[in-house]
C-alpha positions in Angstrom: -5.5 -69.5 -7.5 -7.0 -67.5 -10.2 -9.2 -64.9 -9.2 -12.8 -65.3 -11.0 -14.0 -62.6 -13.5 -17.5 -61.3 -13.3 -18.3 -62.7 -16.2 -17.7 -66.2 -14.8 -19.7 -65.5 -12.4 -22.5 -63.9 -14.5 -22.8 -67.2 -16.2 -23.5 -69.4 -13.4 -26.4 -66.9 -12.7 -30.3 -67.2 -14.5 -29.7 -63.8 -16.2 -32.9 -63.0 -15.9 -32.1 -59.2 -14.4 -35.7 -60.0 -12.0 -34.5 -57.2 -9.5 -35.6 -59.3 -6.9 -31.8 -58.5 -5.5 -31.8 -55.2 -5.4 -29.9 -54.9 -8.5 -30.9 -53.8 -12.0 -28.7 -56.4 -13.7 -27.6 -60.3 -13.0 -24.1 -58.2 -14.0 -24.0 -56.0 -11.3 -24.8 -58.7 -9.1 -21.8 -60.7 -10.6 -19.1 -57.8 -10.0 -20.4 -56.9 -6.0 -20.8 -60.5 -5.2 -16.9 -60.8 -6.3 -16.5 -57.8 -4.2 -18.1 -59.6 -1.6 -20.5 -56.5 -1.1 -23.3 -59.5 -1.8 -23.4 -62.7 -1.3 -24.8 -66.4 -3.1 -27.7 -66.2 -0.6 -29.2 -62.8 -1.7 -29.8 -63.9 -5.1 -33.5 -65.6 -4.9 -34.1 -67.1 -8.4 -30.3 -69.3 -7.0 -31.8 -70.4 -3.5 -35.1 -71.2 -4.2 -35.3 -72.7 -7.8 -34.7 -76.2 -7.9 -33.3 -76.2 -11.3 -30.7 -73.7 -10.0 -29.1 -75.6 -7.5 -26.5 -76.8 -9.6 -25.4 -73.5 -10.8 -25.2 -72.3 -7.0 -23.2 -74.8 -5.6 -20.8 -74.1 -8.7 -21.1 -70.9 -7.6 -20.2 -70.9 -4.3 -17.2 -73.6 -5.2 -15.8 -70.4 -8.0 -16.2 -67.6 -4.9 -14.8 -69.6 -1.7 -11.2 -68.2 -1.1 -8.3 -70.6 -0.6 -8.5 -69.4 2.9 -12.0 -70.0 4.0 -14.2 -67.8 6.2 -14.8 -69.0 9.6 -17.7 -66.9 12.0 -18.3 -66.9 15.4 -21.2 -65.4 17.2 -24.5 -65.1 16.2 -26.0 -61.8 16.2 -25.2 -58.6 15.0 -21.5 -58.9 16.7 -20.5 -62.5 15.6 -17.0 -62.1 13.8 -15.9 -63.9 11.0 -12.4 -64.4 10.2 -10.1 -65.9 7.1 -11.2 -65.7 4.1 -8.7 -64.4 2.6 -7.5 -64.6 -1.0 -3.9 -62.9 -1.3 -1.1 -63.2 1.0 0.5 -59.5 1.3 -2.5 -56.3 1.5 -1.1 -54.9 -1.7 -1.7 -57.6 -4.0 -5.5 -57.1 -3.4 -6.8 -56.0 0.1 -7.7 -57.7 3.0 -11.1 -58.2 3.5 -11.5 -59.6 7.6 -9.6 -57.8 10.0 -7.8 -59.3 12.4 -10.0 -60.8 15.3 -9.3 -59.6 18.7 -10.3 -61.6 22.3 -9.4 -61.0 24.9 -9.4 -63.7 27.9 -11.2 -63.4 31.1 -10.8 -66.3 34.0 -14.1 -68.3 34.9 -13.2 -67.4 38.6 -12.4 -63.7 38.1 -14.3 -62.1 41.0 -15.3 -58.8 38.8 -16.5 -61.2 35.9 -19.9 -59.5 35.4 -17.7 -55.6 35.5 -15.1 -57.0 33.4 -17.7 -58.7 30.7 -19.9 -55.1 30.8 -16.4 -53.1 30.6 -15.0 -55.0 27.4 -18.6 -55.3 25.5 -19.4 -51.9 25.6 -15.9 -50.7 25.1 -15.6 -48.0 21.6 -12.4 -45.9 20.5 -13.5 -43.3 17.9 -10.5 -42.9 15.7 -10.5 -41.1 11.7 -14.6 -41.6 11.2 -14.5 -44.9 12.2 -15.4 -46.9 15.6 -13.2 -49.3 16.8 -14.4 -52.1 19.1 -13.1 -55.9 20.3 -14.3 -58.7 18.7 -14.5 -61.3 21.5 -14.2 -63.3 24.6 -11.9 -65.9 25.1 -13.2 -67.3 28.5 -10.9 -69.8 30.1 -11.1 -72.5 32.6 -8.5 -71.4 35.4 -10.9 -72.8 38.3 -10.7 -76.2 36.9 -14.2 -77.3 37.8 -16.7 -77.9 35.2 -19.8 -76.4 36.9 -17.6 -72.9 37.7 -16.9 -73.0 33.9 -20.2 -73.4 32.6 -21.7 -70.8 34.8 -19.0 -68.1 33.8 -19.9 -69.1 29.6 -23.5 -68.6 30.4 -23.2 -65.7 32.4 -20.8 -63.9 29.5 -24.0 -65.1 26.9 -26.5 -63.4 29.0 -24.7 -60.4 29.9 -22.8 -59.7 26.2 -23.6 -59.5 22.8 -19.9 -60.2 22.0 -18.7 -63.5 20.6 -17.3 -66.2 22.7 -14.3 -68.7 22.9 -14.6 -71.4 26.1 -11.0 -72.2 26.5 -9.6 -75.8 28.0 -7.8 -79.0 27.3 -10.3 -80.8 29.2 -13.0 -82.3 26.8 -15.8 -82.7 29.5 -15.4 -79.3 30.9 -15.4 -77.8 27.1 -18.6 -79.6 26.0 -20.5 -79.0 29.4 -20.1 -75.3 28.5 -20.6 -75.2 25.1 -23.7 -77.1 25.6 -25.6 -74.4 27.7 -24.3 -71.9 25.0 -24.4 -73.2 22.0 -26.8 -70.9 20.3 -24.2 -68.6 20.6 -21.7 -70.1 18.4 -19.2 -70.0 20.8 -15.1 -71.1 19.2 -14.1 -74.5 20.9 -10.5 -74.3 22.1 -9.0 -76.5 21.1 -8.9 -80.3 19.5 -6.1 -82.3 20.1 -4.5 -85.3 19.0 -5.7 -87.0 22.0 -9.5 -85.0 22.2 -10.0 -84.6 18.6 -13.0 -87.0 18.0 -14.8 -85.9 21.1 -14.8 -82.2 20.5 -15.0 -82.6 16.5 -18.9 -85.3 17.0 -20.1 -82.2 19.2 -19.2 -79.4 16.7 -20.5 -81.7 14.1 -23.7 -82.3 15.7 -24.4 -78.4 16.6 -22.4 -76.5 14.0 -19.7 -75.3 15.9 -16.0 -74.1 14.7 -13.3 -75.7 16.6 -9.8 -74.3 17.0 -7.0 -77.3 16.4 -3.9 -76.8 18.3 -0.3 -78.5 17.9 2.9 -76.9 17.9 3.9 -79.5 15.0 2.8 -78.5 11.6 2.5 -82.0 10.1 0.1 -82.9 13.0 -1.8 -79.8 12.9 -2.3 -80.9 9.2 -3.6 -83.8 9.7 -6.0 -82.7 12.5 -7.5 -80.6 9.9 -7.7 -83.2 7.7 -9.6 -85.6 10.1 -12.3 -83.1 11.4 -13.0 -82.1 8.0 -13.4 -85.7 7.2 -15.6 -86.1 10.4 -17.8 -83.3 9.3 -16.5 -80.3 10.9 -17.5 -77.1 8.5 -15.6 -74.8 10.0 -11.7 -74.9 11.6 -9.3 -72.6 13.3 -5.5 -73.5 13.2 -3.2 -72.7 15.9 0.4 -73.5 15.5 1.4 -72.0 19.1 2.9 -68.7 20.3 6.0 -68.9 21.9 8.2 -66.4 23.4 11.8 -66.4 24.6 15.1 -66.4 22.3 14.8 -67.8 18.8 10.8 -68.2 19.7 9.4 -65.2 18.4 10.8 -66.3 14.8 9.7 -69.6 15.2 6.2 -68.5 15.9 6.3 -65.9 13.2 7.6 -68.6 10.6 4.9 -71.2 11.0 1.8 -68.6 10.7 3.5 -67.6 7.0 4.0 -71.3 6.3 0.4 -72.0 7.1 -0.5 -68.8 5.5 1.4 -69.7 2.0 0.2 -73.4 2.1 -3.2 -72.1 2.2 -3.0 -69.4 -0.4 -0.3 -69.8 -2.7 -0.4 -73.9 -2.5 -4.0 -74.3 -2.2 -3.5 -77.0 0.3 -7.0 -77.5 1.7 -5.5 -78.8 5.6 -4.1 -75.7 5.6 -7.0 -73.4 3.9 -8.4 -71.9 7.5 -8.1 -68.8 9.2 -4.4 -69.0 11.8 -4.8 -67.6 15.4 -2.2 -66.4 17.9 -1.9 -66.4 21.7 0.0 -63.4 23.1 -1.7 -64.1 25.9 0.4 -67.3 26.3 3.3 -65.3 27.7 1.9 -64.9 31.7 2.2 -68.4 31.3 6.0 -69.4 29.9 7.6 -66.3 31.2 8.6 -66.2 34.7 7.5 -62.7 36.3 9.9 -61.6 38.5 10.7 -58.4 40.5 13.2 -57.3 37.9 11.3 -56.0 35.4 8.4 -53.6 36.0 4.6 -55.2 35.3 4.2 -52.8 31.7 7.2 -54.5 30.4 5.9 -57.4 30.5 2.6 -56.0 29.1 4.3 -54.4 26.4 6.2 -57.8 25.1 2.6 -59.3 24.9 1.0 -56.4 22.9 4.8 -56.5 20.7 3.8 -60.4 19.9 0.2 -59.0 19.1 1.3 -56.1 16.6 3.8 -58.7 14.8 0.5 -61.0 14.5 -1.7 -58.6 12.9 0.9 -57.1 10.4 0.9 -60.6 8.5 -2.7 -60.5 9.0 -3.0 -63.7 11.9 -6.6 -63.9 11.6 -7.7 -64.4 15.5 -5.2 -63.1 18.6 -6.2 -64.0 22.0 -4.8 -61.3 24.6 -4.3 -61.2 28.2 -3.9 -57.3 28.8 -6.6 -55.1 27.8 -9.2 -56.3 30.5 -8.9 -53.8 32.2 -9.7 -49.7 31.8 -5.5 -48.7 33.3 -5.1 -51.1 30.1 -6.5 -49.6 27.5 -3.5 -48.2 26.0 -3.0 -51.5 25.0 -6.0 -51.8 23.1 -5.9 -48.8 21.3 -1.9 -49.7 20.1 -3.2 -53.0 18.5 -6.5 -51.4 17.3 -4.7 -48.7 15.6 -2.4 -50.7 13.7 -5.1 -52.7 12.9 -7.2 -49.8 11.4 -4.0 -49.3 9.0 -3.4 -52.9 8.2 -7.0 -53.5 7.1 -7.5 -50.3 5.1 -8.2 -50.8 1.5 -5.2 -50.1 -1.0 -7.9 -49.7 -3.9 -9.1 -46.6 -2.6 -8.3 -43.5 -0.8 -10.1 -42.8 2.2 -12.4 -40.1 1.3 -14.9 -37.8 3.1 -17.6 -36.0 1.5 -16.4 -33.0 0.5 -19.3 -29.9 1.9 -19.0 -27.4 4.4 -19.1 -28.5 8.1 -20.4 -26.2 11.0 -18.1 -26.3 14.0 -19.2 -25.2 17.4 -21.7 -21.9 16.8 -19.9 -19.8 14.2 -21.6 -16.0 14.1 -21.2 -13.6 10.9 -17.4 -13.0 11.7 -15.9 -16.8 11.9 -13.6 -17.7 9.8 -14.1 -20.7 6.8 -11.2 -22.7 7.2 -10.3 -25.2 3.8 -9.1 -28.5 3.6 -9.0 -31.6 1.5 -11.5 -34.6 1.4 -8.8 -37.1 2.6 -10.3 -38.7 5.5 -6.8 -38.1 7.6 -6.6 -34.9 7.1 -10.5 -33.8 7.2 -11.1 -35.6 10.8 -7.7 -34.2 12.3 -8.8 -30.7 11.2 -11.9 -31.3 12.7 -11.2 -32.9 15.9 -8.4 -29.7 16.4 -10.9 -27.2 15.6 -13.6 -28.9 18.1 -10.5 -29.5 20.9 -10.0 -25.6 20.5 -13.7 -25.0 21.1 -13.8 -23.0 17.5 -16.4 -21.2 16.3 -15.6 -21.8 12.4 -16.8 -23.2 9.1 -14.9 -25.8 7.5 -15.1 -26.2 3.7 -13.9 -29.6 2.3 -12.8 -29.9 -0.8 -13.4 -33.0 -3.1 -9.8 -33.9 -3.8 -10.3 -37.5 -4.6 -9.3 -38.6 -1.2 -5.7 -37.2 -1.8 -4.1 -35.0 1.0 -3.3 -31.5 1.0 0.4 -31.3 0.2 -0.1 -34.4 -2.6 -3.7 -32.9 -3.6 -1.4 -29.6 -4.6 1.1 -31.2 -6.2 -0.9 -33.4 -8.6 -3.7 -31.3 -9.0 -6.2 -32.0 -7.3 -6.6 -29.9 -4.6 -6.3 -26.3 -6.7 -7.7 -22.8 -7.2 -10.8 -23.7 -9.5 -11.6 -26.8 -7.6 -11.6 -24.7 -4.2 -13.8 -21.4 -6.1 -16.0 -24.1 -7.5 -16.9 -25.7 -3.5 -17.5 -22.0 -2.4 -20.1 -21.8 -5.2 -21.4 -25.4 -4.6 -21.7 -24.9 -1.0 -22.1 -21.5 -0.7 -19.6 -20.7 1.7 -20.1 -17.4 1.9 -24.0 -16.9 2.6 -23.1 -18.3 5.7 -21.2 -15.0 6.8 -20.5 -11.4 6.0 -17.0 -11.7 4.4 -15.1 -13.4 2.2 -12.1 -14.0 3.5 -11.2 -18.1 3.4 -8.0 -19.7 5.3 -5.8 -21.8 2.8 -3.8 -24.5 4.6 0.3 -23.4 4.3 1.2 -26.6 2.7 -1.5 -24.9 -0.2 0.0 -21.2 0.0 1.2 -21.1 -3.7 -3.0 -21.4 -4.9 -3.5 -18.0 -2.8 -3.3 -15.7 -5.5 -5.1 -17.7 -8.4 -7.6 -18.6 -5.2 -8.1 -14.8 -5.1 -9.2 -14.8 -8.6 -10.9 -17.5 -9.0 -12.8 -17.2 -6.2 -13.2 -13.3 -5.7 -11.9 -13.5 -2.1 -9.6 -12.0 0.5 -7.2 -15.3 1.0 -5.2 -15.8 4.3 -2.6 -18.4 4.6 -2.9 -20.0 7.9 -0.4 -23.1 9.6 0.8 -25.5 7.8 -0.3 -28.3 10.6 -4.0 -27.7 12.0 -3.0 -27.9 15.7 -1.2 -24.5 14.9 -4.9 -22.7 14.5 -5.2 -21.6 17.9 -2.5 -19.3 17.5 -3.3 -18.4 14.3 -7.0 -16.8 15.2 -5.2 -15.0 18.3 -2.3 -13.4 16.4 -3.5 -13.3 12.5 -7.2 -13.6 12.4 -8.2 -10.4 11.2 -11.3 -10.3 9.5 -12.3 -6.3 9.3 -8.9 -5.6 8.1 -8.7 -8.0 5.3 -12.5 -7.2 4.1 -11.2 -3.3 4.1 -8.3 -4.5 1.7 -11.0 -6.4 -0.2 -13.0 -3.9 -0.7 -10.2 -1.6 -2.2 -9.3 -4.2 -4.6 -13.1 -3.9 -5.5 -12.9 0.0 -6.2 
């Protein structure tokens, strides 16, 4: 599928530049809503003008990915996954992260601790905060009433998106129907429970989950529900685990992934989700092998899911705190996965105040590349510093690559003294250089008229530093000889 230019898109719009969008120009509008910064609904003169209605469904035909969006939730948490227009992150970027749930049992006796634990649970990691997505609650009790009552307990006491999880078609509907201004993910239609499932998401919106290990059926699922109505789909091919399994599993997400993206097929154009979870129940959990190896073949499944960007995982561990290692694994990669190739992860450059730096405290510098600004940061702050810390713009490039190509360099650093003026803030000028930037020390001297100390090459080695090397008086006495 060919991407749409803005100018396609510019053309299906009233060109009228009204600014009722919060842009100066229908053109601007054109290239963000391709960026998917905006989208068909924010444009006024296209959602309220009759006459326009033509162009906007055009519109909204030209923008839909070959992978469609699905969302769950409603509310400021609801999650929407798919939508996707390339198959490999290079090619463009991805632009929804992988989904992750984690399931709880209707009959766990900590339900309300577990559903507080998981909704409110954050990871700071590099500027940004990671949190789950959703929870998948299933029916292990078996009774309908039990079910119900966990869903509406999880929609009362969470803000978090829900998944009500059973083969059994009355149980499924009984819950969904106390929640169903929630948006809750019904798992899963079958061959035998497709019609049922697929008249109530029709009738209040839902997305429904399809499940079949066969591919062929799972196509023509899809193809019924969408027939029946159904707006939004979830496809899940089965997770299986044993010898020759994992492969198998891994094969039939790309194959739904390429048929979808690279073939267009329209069965096949919906976000894919994956059950590590399902291991607890295919693998037999003996006394030979301790409980975190088991663990750790679910959260293996997991990473291999999210590296070829399976759009919703379900997980078993993770629900509780000893598990959060866990988490944090698969939220990690994730953070990596779902970066943006297109541009480097950049900090504003400026000069950062850390802990309660007096007249003596030393200005450390650094680069604006968000992995090496943070790091610096949290090191300094873990070491209970007393410092300033100058960032330098260096288009997002770290240091050792900054100094090679140029961009992190003696004017550029003299130039963010000025800017910022580091050195009102104390009674020296003495500035730290990273070691991977040593070679800039002299010019820096120039260029900056400054006493310039080379400090470790890795940030953790500070602490040492300021104990053995860190001395100010002295260097501001050679300083000030230079000066005569």
């Amino acid at each position: 599928m060919a991407r749409p230019s803005p100018l396609e898109i510019y053309a299906l719009l009233d060109k009228s530049n009204c600014k009722e969008c919060g842009y100066d120009t229908c053109m601007a509008f054109a290239t963000d809503i391709l960026e998917r910064k905006v989208i068909v609904k924010d444009c006024p003169h296209l959602m309220k003008r009759p006459k326009q209605a033509k162009n906007r469904d055009k519109l909204i035909k030209l923008i839909t990915p070959p992978q469609k969006p699905v969302t769950i939730g409603a509310g400021e948490r609801a999650v929407t996954v798919g939508g996707e227009e390339i198959l490999y992150r290079h090619q463009l970027t991805f632009y929804n992260q992988t989904g992750i749930f984690i399931e709880i049992a209707d009959d766990d006796g900590d339900l309300e601790e577990t559903i507080k634990y998981l909704t409110d649970l954050k990871i700071e990691r590099i500027g940004d905060v990671l949190t789950l997505d959703g929870i998948a609650l299933r029916n292990v009790s078996g009774d309908k009433e039990q079910f119900k009552l966990a869903a509406s307990k999880i929609a009362s006491l969470s803000n978090l998106p829900i998944m009500l999880c059973t083969f059994n078609v009355e149980i499924l509907v009984h819950a969904a129907e106390a929640i169903k201004d929630k948006k809750p993910l019904l798992y899963a239609a079958t061959k035998d429970s497709w019609e049922q499932i697929g008249k109530f998401a029709v009738q209040n919106n839902l997305p429904v989950a399809i499940y079949s290990n066969d591919l062929d059926e799972l196509m023509s699922l899809s193809a019924t529900l969408q027939k029946l109505g159904v707006q939004e789909l979830i496809l899940d091919a089965g997770t299986f685990f044993g010898p020759g399994n994992l492969s198998e599993t891994y094969d039939k997400i790309i194959q739904l992934r390429t048929s979808a993206i690279d073939k267009e097929d329209v069965n096949a154009g919906w976000p894919v989700m994956g059950v590590p979870s399902a291991y607890w129940n295919q693998v037999k959990i003996g006394k030979d092998k301790e409980l975190w190896e088991h663990q750790f073949q679910e959260i293996i499944m997991g990473a291999i899911m999210e590296s070829i960007d399976t759009n919703l995982i379900v997980l078993h561990t993770g629900q509780k705190k000893d598990e959060i290692w866990a988490i944090l694994a698969l939220m990690t990669l994730r953070q990596s996965v779902f970066s943006d190739p297109r541009i480097y992860p950049a900090v504003d450059a400026g000069i950062y105040k850390i802990g309660e730096p007096d007249e003596m405290s030393p200005i450390f510098v650094t680069s604006n590349y968000r992995m090496t600004k943070i790091p610096v940061e949290q090191d300094l702050q873990g070491a209970n510093m007393n410092c300033w810390l100058l960032v330098v713009d260096t288009e997002g490039i770290g240091i050792e690559s900054a100094v090679a190509g140029g961009q992190f360099n003696a004017g550029g650093i003299a130039e963010a003294v000025k800017e910022f003026k580091a050195f009102e803030k104390v009674s020296h000028r003495v500035l730290v250089l990273p070691g991977m930037a040593a070679r800039l020390s002299g010019a820096l001297e120039d260029e900056a008229d400054a006493f310039v100390v080379v400090g470790p090459r890795d940030s953790s080695g500070i602490p040492k530093f300021m104990d053995t090397q860190w001395k100010p008086k002295e260097f501001m006495k050679e300083y000030e000889s230079w000066e005569k």
